[in-house]
C-alpha positions as CSV (number, residue, x, y, z in Angstrom):
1,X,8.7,-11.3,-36.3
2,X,5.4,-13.0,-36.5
3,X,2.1,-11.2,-37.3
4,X,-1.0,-11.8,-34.8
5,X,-2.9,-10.3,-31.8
6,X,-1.7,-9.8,-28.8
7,X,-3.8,-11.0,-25.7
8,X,-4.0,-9.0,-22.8
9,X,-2.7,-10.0,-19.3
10,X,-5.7,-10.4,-17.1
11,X,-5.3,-9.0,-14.0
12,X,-5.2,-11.3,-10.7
13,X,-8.8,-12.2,-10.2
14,X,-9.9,-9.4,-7.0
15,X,-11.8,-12.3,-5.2
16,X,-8.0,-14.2,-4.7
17,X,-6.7,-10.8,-3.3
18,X,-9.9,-10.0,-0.8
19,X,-9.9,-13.8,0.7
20,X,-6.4,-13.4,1.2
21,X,-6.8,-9.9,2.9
22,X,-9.9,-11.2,5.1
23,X,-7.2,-14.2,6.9
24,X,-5.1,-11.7,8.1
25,X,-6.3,-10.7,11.7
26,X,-5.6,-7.8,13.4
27,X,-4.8,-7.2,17.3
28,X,-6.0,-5.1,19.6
29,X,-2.9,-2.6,19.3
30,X,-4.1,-2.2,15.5
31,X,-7.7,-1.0,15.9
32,X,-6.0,1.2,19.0
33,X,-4.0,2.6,16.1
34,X,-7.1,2.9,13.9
35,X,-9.2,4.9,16.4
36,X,-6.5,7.1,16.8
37,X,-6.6,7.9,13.3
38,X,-10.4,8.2,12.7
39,X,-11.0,9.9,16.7
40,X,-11.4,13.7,15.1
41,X,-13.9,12.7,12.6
42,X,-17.3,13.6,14.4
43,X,-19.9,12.4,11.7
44,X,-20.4,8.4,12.7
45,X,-21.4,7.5,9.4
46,X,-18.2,8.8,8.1
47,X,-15.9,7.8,10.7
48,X,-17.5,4.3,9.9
49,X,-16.3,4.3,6.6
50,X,-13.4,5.6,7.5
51,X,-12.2,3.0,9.8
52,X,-13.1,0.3,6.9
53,X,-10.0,2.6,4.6
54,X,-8.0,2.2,7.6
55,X,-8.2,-1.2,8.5
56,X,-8.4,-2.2,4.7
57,X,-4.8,0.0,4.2
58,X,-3.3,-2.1,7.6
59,X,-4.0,-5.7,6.1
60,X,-2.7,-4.9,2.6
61,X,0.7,-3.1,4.3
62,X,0.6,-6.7,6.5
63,X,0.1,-8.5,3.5
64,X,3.0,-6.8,1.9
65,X,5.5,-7.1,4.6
66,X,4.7,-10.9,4.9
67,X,5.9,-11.2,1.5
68,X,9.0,-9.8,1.3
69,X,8.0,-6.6,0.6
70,X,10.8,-3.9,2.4
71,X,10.6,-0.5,4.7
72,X,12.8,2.5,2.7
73,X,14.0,4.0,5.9
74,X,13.5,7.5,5.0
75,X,9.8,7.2,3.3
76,X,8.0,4.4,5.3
77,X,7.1,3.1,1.9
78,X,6.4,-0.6,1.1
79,X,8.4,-1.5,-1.9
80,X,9.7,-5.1,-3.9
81,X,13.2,-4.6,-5.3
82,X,16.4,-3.7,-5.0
83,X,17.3,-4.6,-0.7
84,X,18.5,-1.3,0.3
85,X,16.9,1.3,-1.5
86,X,13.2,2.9,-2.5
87,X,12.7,3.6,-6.3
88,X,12.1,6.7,-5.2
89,X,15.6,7.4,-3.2
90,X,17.2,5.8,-6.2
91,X,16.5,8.9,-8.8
92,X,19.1,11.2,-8.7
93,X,18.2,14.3,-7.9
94,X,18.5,16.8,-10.9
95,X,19.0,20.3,-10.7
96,X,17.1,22.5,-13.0
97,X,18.7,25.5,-14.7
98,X,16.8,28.3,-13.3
99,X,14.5,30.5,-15.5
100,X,14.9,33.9,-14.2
């Protein structure tokens, strides 16, 4: 055991992440999905803004599936780990004893 302080981890400086999120190009088919998504919003300002989350949220979920990151069938979720299964599917389900 040795006696000391314990640095913190810096986290991943966010100018590395955003020049690797501005690279990744999108297609047509992508801003079609995006206006879908944002066509019931009637304020333009909004709507704006909202397009930005959208497209923002495609790029990372790009990212992530160009890096190995997997699909868990039933959730859609983007997850590293074990090949077949979400973390989420993994938990087994419990069953509560009832408080009645």
């Amino acid at each position: 055991m040795r006696i000391g302080v314990i640095q913190p981890q810096l986290p991943a400086a966010p100018q590395c992440w955003g020049r690797q999120l501005d690279r990744i190009v999108l297609i047509a088919c992508d801003y079609a999905l995006i206006e879908r998504a944002v066509a019931s919003i009637a304020d333009p300002q909004l709507k704006e803004k909202a397009c930005k989350v959208f497209e923002h949220f495609l790029k990372i979920s790009l990212w992530k599936r160009r890096h190995g990151f997997k699909e868990c069938p039933k959730y859609q979720a983007l997850y590293r780990g074990h090949p077949s299964l979400y973390p989420i599917c993994r938990v087994p389900l419990r069953r509560f004893p009832s408080h009645n």
